[in-house]
N, C-alpha and C positions, 0 to 999 in steps of 0.2 A: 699224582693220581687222585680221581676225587671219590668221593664213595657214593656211591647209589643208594636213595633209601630206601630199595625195595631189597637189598641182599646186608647180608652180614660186615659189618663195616671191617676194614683190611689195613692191617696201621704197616706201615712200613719204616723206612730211613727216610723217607720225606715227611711225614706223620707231623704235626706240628701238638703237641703235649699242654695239657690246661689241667690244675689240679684241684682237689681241697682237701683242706688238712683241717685236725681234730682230732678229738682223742675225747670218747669212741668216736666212731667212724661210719661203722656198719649200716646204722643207722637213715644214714643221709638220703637222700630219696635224688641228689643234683644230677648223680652221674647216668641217671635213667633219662632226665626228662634233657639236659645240657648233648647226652650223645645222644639222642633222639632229633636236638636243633640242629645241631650237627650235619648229621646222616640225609636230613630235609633237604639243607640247603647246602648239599654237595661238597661239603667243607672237608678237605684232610685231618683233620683234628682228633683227639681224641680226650675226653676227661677221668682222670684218672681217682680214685682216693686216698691218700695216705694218712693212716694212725700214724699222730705226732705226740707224745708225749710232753708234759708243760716242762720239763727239765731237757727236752732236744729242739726246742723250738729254734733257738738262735742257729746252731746249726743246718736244721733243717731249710733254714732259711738261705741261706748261705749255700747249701746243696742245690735246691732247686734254681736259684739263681745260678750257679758254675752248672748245671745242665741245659741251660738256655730254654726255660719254659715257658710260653708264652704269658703266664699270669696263670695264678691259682684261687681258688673260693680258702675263705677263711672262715671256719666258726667255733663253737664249745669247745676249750676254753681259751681261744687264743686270740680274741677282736680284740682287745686289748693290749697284750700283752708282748702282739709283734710289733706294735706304732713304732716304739724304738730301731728297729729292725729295716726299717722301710729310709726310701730317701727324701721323698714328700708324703702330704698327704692333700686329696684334693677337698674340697670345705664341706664337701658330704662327709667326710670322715672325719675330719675337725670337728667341726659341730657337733657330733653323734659322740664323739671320744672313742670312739671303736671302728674298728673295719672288716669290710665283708669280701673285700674284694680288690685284688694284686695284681697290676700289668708291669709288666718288664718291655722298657724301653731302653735297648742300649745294653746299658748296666746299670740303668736306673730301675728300683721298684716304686712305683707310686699304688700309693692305699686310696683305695674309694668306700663309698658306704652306700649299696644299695638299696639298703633296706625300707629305709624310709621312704624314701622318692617311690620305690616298687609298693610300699602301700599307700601311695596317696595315690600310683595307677590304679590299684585293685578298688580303693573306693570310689574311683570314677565309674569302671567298667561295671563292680561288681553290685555296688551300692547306688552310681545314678548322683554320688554326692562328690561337692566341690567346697572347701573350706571358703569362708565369707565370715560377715561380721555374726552369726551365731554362736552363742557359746559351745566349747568344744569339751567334753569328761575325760580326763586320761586316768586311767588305772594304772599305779605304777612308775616309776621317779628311777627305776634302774638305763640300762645301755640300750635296751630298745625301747623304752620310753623317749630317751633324748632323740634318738634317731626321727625318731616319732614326727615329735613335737619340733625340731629342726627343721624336717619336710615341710608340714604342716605349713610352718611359719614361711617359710618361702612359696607354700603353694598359697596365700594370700589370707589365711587363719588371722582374725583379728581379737579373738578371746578364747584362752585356753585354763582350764582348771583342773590345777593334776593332784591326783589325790591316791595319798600312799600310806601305807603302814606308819613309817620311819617320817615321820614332818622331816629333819634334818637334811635327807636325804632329797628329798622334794623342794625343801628353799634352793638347794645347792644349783639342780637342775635348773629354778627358774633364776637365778641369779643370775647365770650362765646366758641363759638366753633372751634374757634381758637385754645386757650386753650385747647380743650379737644381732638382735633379733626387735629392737626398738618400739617397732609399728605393729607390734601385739603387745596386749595386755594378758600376761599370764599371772593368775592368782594359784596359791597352795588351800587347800579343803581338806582336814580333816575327815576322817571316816562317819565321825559323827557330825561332822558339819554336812557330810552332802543329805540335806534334806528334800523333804519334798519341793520346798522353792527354787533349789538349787538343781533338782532334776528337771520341774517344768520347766525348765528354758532354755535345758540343751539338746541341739541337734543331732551331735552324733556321742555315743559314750565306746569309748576304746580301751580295751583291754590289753593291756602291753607289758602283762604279767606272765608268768607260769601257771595260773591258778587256771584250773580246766581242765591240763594233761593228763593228769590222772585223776579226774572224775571230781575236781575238788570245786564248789561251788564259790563265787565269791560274796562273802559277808556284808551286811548291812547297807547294800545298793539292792534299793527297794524298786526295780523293773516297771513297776506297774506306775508307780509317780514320773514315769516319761512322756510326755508326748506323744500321740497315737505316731506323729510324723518325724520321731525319732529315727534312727538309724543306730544300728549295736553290727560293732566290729571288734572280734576277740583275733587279735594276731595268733594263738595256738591252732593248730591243725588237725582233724582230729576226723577219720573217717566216717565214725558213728556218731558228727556231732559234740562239744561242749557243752556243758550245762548250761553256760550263758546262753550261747545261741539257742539250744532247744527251749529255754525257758523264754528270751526275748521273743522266738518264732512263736509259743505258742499264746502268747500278749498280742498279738498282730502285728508286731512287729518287724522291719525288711531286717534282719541278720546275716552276716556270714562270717565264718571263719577264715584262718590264716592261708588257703590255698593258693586265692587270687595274691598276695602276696607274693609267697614263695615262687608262684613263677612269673612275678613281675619283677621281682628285684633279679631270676635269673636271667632275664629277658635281656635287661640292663647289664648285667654282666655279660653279656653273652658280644653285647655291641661293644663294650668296652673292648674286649679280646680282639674282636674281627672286623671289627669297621663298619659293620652291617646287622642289619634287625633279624632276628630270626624269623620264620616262616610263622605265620599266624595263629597261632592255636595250637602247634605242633609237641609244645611243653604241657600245656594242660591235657590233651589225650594222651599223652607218654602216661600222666601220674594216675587219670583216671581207670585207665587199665590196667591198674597194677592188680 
């Protein structure tokens, strides 16, 4: 039976199950806009959310697999810490060292990582922007910075410079992608190195931090020494707005926050599961109306 998306979707014994799991949970905004792709494109499906605990993960894993779930979303605290748990991983999820996203084939679980790939969509659609030989600002050396800066580097980024709290933390990351990643030159910057020279020449400055969520401004990246033809992308999502973005928008700046993201990388997951793209637009009015 398929569901109509003009009536209340109808799960049945044919129902075909997609999850995500986290802990907390409540939170997640997936199962709004994922059953909304859903219900569009007439699909049996349902997405469900389960609170997992970091002490039942292994288990949990092992559950929804002996349930036969089509594949579930992964996030806080667990991109990590199921790679063990899984039987491959596809090179979006290598690269990134984290995973966003589980399809069960067989009795295979294979790990993918959407994240990144879905913000180099969002900076296409959202932004107008295409990584090239310009230099590129990453905020942040954590798990979606790598995700990042992995996309990045396969969507044709030829200079990247990430800059973090923790230097150690930020060699490690470019080390890494050095390594994988050859035909970009990624340098580490210092807080105090990004200077005014080091902002006139970059094209896009990305935030791939937490700092925003709660209202927290980020330190010693001076806005105004960018390029009027910069571009300012905070991966945080934030109805009323970031600090960055509202302070890059009111520079003249083009900014946008994490939205286009979140529902480009669900987008991508969405194909991973079902073989097919969802209906155009139908995840971003799902969230907009909330």
């Amino acid at each position: 039976m398929a569901w109509d998306a003009k009536q209340m979707q109808t799960v049945n014994g044919k129902t075909s199950v997609i999850g995500i799991i986290g802990n907390p949970i409540r939170h997640s905004l997936s199962p709004i806009m994922q059953n909304a792709a859903f219900a569009a494109s007439l699909l049996d499906y349902v997405y469900v959310p389960f609170d997992v605990k970091p002490e039942n993960l292994e288990q949990a894993v092992i559950g929804l697999k002996a349930l036969g779930v089509c594949g579930f979303n992964v996030t806080i605290p667990h991109k990590t810490a199921i790679i063990p748990f899984l039987n491959r991983l596809d090179e979006s999820a290598e690269s990134a060292g984290a995973v966003n996203t589980v399809k069960l084939t067989g009795t295979a679980l294979t790990g993918y990582n959407t994240d990144g790939d879905g913000m180099v969509d969002s900076l296409s659609k959202d932004l107008e922007f295409s990584p090239g030989t310009e230099p590129i600002l990453v905020i942040g050396a954590g798990g979606a910075a790598r995700g990042a800066i992995a996309a990045l580097c396969r969507s044709g980024a030829k200079k990247i410079l990430i800059c973090n709290r923790t230097l150690e933390n930020a060699r490690a990351v470019k080390l890494d992608m050095n390594i994988r990643y050859p035909e970009t030159s990624i340098e580490v910057v210092s807080q105090n190195q990004v200077s005014k020279e080091c902002l006139g020449s970059t094209c896009l400055l990305l935030n791939t931090t937490s700092l925003g969520m709660n209202g927290e401004r980020i330190e010693d990246i001076n806005l105004a020494s960018l390029p009027e033809n910069t571009k300012v992308y905070d991966m945080v999502y934030s109805h009323s707005g970031t600090p960055l973005v509202i302070e890059a928008s009111a520079l003249g700046l083009r900014a946008v926050n994490g939205i286009g993201m979140l529902i480009a990388q669900g987008e991508r997951a969405f194909e991973i599961w079902t073989g097919q793209k969802p209906p155009e637009g139908v995840m971003r009015k799902a969230l907009i109306s909330i």
